[in-house]
VMD Tcl script that draws the C-alpha trace (Angstrom):
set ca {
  {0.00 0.00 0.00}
  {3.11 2.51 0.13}
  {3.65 1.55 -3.27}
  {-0.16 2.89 -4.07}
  {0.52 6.49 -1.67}
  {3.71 7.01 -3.70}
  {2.04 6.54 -7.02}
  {-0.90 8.58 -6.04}
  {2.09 11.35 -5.28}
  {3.28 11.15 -8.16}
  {0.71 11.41 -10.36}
  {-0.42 14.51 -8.43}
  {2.88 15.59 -8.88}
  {2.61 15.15 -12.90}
  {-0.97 16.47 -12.97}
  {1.01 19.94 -11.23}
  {3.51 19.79 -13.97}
  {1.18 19.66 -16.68}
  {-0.56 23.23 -15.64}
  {2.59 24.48 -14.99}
  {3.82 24.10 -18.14}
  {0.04 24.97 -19.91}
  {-2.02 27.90 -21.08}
  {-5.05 27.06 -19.29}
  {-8.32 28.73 -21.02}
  {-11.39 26.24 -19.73}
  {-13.83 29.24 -18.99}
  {-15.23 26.77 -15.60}
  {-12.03 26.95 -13.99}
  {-9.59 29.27 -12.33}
  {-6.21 29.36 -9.99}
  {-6.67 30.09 -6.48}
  {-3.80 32.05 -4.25}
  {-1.46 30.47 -1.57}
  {-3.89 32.23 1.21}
  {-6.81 30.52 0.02}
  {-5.23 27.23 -0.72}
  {-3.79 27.32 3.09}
  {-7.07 28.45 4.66}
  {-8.30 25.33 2.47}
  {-5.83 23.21 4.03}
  {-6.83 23.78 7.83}
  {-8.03 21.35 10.74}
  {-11.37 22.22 9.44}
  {-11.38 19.90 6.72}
  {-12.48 17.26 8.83}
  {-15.01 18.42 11.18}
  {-18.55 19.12 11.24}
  {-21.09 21.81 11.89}
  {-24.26 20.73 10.72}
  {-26.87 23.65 10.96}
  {-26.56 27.70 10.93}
  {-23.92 29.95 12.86}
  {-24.64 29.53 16.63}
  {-27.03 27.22 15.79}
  {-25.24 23.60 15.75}
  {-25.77 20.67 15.97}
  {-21.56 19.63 17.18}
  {-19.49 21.11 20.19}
  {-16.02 22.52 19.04}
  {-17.34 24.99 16.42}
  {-16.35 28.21 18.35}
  {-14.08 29.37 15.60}
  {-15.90 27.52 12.61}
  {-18.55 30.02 13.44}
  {-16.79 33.56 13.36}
  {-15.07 32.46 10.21}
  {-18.68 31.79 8.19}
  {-19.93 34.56 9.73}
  {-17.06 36.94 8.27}
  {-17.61 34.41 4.92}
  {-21.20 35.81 4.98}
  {-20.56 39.43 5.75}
  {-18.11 39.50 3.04}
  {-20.06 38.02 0.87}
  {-22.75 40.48 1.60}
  {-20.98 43.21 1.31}
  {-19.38 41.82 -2.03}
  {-22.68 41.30 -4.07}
  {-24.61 44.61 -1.84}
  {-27.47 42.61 -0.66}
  {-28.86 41.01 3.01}
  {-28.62 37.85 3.02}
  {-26.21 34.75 1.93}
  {-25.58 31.75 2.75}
  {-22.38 30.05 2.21}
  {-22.98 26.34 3.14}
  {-23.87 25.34 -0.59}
  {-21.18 22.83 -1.45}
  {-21.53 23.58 -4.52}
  {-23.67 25.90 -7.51}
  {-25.75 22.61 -8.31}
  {-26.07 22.50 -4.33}
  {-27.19 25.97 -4.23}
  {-29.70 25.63 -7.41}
  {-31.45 22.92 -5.28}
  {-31.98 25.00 -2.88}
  {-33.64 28.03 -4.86}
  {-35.50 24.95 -6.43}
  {-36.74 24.03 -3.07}
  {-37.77 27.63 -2.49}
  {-39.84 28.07 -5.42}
  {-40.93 25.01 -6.95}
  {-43.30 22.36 -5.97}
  {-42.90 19.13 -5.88}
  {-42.97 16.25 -8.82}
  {-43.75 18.26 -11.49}
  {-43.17 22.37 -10.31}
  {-42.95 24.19 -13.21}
  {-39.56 26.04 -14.46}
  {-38.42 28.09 -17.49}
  {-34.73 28.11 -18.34}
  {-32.44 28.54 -20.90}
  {-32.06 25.83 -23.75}
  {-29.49 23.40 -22.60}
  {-27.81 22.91 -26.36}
  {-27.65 26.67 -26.70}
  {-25.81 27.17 -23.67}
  {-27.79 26.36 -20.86}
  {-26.44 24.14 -17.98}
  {-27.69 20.81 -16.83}
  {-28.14 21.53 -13.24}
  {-31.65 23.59 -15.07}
  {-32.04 20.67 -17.16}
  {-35.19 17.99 -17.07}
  {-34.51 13.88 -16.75}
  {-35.74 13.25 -20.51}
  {-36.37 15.74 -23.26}
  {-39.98 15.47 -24.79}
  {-39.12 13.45 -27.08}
  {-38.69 11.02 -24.50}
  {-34.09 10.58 -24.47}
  {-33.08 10.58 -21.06}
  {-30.51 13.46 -20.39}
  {-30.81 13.45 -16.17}
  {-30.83 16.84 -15.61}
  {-30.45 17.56 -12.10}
  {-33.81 19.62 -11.95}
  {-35.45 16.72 -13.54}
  {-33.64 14.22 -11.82}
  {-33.94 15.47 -8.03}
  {-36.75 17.71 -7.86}
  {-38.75 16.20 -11.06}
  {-39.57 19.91 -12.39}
  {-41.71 20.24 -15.88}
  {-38.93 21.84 -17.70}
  {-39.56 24.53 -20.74}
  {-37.19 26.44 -22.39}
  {-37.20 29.95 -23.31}
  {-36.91 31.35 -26.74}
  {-32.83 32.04 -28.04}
  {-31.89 34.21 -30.67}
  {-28.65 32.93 -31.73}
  {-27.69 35.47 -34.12}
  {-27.20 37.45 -30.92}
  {-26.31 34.63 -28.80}
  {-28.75 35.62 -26.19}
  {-32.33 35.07 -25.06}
  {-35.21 36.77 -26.75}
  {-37.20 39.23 -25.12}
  {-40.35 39.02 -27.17}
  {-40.94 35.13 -27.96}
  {-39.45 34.33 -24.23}
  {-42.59 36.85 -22.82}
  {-44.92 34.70 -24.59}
  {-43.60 31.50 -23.26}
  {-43.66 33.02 -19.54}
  {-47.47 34.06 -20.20}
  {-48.60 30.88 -21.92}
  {-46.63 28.72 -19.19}
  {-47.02 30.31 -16.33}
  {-43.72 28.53 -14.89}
  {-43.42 28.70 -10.72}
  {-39.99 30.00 -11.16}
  {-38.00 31.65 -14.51}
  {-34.14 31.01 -14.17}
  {-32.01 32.77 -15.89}
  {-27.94 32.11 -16.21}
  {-25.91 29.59 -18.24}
  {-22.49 28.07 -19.33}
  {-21.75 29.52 -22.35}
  {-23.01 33.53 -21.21}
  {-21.08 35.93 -23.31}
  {-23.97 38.54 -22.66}
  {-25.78 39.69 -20.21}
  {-29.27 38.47 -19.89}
  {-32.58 40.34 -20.32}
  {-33.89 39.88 -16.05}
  {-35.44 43.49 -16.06}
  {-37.51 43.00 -18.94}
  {-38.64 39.23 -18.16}
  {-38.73 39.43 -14.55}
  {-41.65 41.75 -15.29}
  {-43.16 39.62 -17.22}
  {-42.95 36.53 -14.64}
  {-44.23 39.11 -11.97}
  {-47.17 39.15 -13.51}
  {-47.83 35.00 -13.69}
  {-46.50 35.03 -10.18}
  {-43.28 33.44 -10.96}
  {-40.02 34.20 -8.72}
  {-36.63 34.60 -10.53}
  {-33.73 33.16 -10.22}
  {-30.01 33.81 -11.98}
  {-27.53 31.12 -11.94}
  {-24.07 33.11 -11.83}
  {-21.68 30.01 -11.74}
  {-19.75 31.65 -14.49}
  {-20.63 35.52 -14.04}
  {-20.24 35.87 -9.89}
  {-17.41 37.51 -9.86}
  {-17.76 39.78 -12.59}
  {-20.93 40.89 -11.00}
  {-19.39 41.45 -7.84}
  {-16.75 43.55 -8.96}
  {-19.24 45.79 -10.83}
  {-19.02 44.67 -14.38}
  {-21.28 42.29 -16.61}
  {-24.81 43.20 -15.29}
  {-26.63 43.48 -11.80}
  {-29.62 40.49 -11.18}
  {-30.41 41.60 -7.68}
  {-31.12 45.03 -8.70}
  {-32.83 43.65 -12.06}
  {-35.45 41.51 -10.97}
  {-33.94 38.32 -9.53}
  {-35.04 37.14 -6.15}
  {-32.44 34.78 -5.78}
  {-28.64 34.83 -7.16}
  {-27.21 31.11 -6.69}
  {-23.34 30.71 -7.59}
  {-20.25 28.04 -7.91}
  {-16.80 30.12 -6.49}
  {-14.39 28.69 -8.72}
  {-14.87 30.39 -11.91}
  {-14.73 34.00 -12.29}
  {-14.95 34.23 -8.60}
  {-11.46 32.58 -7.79}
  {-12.28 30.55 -4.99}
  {-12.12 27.03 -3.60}
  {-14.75 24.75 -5.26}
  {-18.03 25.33 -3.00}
  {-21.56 27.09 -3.72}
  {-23.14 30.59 -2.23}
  {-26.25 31.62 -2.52}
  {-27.82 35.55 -1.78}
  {-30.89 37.38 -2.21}
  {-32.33 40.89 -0.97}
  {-35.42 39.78 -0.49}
  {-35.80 39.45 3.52}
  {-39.43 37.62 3.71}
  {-37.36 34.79 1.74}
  {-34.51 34.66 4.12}
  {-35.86 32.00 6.67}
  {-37.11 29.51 3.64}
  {-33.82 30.38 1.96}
  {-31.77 28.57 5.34}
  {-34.18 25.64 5.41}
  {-34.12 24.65 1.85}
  {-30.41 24.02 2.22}
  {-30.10 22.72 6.05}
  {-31.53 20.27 6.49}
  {-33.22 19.56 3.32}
  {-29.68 19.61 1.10}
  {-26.79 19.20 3.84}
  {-25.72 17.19 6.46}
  {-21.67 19.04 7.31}
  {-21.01 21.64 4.63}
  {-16.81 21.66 3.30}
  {-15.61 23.79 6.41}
  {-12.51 24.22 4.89}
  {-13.82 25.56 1.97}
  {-16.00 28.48 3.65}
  {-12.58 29.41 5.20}
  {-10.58 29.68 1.85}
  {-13.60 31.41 0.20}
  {-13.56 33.77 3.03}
  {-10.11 34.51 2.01}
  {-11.32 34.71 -1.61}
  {-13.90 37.11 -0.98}
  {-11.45 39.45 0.89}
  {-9.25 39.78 -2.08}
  {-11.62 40.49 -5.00}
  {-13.55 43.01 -2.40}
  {-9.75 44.48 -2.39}
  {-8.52 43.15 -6.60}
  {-11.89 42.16 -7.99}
  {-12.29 45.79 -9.86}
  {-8.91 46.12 -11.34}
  {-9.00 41.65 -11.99}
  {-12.37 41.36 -13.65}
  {-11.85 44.21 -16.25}
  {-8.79 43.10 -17.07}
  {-10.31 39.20 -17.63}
  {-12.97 40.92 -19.74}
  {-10.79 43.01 -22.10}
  {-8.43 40.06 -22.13}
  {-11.59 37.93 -23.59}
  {-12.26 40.54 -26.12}
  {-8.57 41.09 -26.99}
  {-8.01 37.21 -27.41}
  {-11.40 36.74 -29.35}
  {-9.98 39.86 -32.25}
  {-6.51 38.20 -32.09}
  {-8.25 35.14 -33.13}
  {-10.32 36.67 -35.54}
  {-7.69 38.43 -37.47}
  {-5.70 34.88 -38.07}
  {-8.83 32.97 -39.81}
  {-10.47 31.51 -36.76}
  {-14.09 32.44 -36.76}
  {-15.08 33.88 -33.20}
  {-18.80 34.63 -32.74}
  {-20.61 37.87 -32.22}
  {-17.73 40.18 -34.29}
  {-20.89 42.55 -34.80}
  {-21.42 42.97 -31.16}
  {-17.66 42.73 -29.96}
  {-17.13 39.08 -29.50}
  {-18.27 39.15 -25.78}
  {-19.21 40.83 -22.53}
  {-17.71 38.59 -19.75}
  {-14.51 36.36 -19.78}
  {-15.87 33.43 -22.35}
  {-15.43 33.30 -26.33}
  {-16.70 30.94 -28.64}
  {-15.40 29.68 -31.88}
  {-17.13 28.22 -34.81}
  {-14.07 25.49 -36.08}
  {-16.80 24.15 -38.49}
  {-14.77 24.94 -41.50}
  {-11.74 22.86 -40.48}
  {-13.41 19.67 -40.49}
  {-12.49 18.10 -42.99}
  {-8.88 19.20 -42.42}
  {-8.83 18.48 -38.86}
  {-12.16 17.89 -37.46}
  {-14.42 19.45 -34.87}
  {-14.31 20.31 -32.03}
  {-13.63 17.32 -30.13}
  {-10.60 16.68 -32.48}
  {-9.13 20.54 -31.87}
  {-9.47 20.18 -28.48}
  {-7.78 16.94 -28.36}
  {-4.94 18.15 -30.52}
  {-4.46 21.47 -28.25}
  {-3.83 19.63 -25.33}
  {-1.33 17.71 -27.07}
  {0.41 21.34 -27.18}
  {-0.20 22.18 -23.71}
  {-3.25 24.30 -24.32}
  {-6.36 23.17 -22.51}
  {-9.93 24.25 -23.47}
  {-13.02 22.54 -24.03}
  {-15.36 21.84 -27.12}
  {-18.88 23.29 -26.94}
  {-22.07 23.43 -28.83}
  {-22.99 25.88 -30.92}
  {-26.39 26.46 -30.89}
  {-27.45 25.15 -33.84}
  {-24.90 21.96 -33.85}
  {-28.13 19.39 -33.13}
  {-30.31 20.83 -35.70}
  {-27.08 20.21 -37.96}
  {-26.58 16.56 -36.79}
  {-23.61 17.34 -34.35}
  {-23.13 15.86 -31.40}
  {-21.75 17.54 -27.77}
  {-18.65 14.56 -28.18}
  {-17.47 16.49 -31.54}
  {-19.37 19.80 -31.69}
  {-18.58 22.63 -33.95}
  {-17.19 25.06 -31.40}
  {-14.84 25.59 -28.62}
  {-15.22 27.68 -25.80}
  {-12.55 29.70 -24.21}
  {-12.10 31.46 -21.06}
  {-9.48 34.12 -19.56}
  {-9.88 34.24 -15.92}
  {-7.11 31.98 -14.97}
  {-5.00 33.25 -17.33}
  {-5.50 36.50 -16.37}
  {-5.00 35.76 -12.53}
  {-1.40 34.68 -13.69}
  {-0.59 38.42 -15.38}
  {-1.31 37.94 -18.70}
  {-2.36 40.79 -20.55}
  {-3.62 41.73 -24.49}
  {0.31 40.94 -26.09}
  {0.09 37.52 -24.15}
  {-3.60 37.28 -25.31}
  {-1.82 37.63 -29.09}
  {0.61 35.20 -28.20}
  {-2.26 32.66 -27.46}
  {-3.91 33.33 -30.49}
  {-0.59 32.88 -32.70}
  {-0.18 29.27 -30.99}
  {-3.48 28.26 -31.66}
  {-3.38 29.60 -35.14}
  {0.37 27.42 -35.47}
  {-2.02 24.18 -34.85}
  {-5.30 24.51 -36.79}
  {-4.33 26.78 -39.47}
  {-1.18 25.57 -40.16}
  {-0.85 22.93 -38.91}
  {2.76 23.25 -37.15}
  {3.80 20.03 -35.53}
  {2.35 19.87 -32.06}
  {5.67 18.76 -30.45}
  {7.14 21.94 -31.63}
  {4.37 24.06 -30.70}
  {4.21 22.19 -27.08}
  {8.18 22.80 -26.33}
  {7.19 26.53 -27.81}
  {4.22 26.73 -25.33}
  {5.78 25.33 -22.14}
  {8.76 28.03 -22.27}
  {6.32 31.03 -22.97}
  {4.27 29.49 -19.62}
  {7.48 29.97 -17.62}
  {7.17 33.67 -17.72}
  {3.61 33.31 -15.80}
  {4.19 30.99 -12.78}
  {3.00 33.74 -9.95}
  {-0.76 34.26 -9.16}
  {-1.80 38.15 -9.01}
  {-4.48 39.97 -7.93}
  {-4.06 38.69 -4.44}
  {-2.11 39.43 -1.13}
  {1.12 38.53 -1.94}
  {3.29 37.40 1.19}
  {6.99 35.94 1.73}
  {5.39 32.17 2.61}
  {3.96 30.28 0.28}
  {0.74 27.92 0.96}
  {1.27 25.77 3.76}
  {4.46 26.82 4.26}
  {3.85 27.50 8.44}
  {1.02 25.23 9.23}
  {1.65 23.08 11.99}
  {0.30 19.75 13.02}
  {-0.12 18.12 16.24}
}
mol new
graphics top color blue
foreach p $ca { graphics top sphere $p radius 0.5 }
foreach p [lrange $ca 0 end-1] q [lrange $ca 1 end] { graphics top cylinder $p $q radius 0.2 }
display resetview
């Protein structure tokens, strides 16, 4: 069994080395600092504290307690509203919870975005109407009646007029906005009157958005119309991988606390309300100066791309408004394939990304294995100081591989020495120790 700890070390060790020497762009992810992987690392990653602050159900949670209760305040303070709640263990986590708020049970009634067109499959029913089974967790869990509201994907965004309809001839118990490929804000003033008036609540999923929103950019829910904002805090918000949920509406507060303890949680990642403590602190103190710079990164990488034959969407309305860009790499299949080919051959050069659905890849016959696009992100990038040459320097690589077609060893030994130059994580207190550097154990 050594044998089996070593091997598990080393791999973990290679799995380091491989980020090290890579341009990560997978618009999901992000880097956290040395504070909030230590703060990750405490004693708390192994105890519980099953209920709310002061309120538990386990002795010993003196200090557990003032640290979510700072998590909470920050939090609070961080997205301007009253109330949030930081034991979600995750954005799915939280998204049951605002579906236990406002939806009934077996068959509740939601409206979301469509799931091939970006939506995310946390919104998503257990079988389509046709009958496939696609497990949604909404479906899944909660067994909602799923519809979808209209898209306009020559804008790459929902439609305000056709969506209305669907919200008055549905009449859904709660209208969610929020999705994984969001390169625009969404329309929640306009629709959230419109669901006012059926009696729906709304909710916004900001898994990809949070912090953007927090730091003042992208669009504002709670202020739009949303009763609820639910969240992962590993994506734009660089945090440990947990869930938060908020809202400013203080009649929904006490529901809000149930519908995750006890109906969700049991012990709720200790360790990780501590580090996301830590990573509220720094974009309340970073986040401004952080989040533009991911955003004009996003645009800056999506022209770079452009102007080297690789067809990035939305040109007409400036490629994007948060960190993502999307690429239609339809017209190098038959040179190189789709997207599930491109992204395979990037990683073989050290650049990691993911394939994605366009939105009309299923009407076309194309699968989510091999779709026609790719999505890219540049938060993490970003975080490492990268700025709009680097975000030319990305684009040249990529160009190298699918346009023409440069041999990937080449471009990998090319990639791995440009990554050397971006090995320190900004935007965060910097300090002379490194991540567990001066934790003690007893």
């Amino acid at each position: 069994m050594r044998n089996k700890v070593e091997e598990i070390r080393q791999i973990l060790m290679e799995h380091n080395r491989l980020f090290s020497d890579s341009i990560p762009l997978i618009a999901s992810e992000n880097i956290t600092s040395p504070a909030v992987d230590e703060a990750a690392n405490c004693d708390m990653s192994h105890r519980y504290a099953e209920g709310w602050v002061g309120q538990r159900v386990y002795a010993g949670c003196k200090y557990i307690d003032m640290v979510e209760d700072i998590c909470m305040e920050l939090a609070k303070e961080y997205f301007k509203c009253i109330h949030a709640d930081v034991r979600p263990i995750s954005g799915v986590v939280a998204n049951l919870a605002m579906y236990n708020a406002f939806t009934s049970d077996n068959n509740g009634k939601m409206l979301i975005m469509p799931i091939p067109k970006g939506g995310h499959i946390s919104h998503a029913p257990k079988f389509t109407k046709s009958g496939m089974a696609i497990y949604g967790t909404a479906g899944t869990v909660r067994g909602l009646n799923i519809e979808y509201m209209a898209f306009d994907n020559d804008e790459m965004n929902l439609d305000v007029d056709k969506t209305a309809k669907i919200i008055r001839s549905f009449e859904p118990e709660l209208v969610l906005f929020g999705g994984s490929v969001f390169l625009f804000p969404h329309p929640v003033k306009e629709l959230s009157e419109v669901a006012k008036e059926v009696g729906a609540n709304v909710g916004y999923d900001a898994a990809h958005v949070a912090g953007l929103i927090g730091s003042g950019y992208f669009q504002d829910p709670l202020r739009e119309g949303a009763d609820v904002m639910t969240m992962s805090t590993h994506k734009t918000l660089p945090g440990p991988q947990h869930g938060t949920l908020v809202s400013n509406r203080e009649d929904l507060i006490e529901t809000l606390r149930s519908c995750t303890f006890p109906a969700l949680l049991s012990n709720h990642h200790l360790h990780n309300v501590a580090a996301l403590a830590v990573a509220f602190a720094e974009m309340l103190e970073f986040g401004k100066e952080y989040h533009k710079n991911v955003i004009q990164n996003a645009k800056a990488l999506a022209q770079a791309l452009n102007e080297r034959g690789i067809n990035v969407l939305m040109e007409h309305k400036g490629f994007t408004e948060s960190h993502q860009i999307v690429v239609d790499i339809t017209k190098f299949e038959k040179t190189i394939g789709l997207g599930g080919d491109i992204e395979a051959l990037l990683e073989k050069c050290n650049i990691i990304l993911n394939r994605n659905l366009l939105p009309w890849d299923i009407q076309e016959g194309r699968h989510y294995q091999n779709p026609g696009g790719l999505r890219l992100g540049t938060s993490e990038v970003t975080r490492l100081g990268m700025g709009k040459t680097e975000m030319e320097d990305i684009a040249e690589f990529i160009k190298k591989v699918i346009v023409d077609k440069s041999d990937p060893k080449k471009i990998r030994e090319q990639v791995i020495e440009f990554k050397k130059g971006f090995q320190e994580i900004k935007y965060c207190f910097q300090s002379p120790n490194k991540a567990y550097e001066y934790i003690k154990f007893y």
